[in-house]
LOLUM-347890 format. One line per 4 residues: number of its first residue (from 1); their letters; for each residue x, y negated, z of C-alpha. Coordinates in steps of 0.5 Angstrom, whole numbers, plus 500, padded with zeros to 3 digits. Last residue first. Example, Ala and Ser with C-alpha at 12.3 -4.5 7.8 and 13.67 -1.06 7.14 Angstrom:
// LOLUM-347890
2	sa	527/502/514  525/509/516
//
This chain:
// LOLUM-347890
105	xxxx	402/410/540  400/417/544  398/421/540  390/425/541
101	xxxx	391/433/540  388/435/533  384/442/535  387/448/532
97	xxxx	385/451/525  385/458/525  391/460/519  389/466/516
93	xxxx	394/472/517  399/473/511  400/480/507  405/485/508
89	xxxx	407/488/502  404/495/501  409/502/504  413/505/498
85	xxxx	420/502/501  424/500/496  430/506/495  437/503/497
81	xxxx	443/502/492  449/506/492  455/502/494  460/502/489
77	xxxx	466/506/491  472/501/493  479/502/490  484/505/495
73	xxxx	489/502/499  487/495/497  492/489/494  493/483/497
69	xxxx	490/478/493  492/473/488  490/466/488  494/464/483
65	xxxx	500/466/485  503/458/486  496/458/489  499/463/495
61	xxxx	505/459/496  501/453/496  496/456/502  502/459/505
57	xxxx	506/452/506  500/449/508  497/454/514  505/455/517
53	xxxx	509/448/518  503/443/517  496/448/520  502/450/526
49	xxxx	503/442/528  495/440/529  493/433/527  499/427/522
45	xxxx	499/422/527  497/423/534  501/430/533  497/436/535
41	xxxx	501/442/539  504/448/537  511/445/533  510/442/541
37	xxxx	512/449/544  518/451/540  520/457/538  515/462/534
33	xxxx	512/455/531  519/452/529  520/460/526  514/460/522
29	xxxx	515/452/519  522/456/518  520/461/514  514/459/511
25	xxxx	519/453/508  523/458/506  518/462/502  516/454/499
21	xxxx	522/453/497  524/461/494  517/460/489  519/454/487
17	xxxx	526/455/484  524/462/482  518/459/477  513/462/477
13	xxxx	511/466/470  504/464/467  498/468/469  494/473/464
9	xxxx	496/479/467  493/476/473  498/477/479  498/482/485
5	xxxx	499/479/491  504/483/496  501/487/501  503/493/497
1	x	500/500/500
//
């Protein structure tokens, strides 16, 4: 079982030089994360520190492979559709008309 993505077979090659930076870049933002305490914290300027060093970095990466996915262990079975009941629909109940309440103004 392969959990790196699987490319379209249409899909344009990635340049190296792009794909090695932005791997380094998931790397270290992993590693300031991993180590550092305030790497886990928010920013007052720029928000919370691990989506700017992990959750960016890893979804450019993942765009650059055009949104590939991981591949599966095994294909997956179509499901087998279930049988409709045989019973008749339900059918509503006739609305009884409730005395108007006076409103308050």
């Amino acid at each position: 079982m392969s959990l790196l993505p699987t490319r379209h077979p249409d899909a344009a090659d990635v340049d190296p030089r792009l794909d090695c930076a932005l791997r380094y870049a998931i790397a270290i933002g992993a590693v300031l994360v991993l180590l550092l305490p305030a790497a886990r914290g928010m920013h007052a300027t720029i928000g919370w520190m691990p989506l700017w060093l992990l959750g960016m970095p890893i979804t450019a990466w993942w765009a650059l492979h055009r949104f590939a996915l991981p591949m599966a262990a095994q294909p997956r079975q179509p499901a087998i559709a279930p049988s409709r009941r045989a019973a008749p629909q339900a059918r509503r109940r006739p609305q009884r008309r409730r005395e108007a309440l006076p409103r308050a103004a």
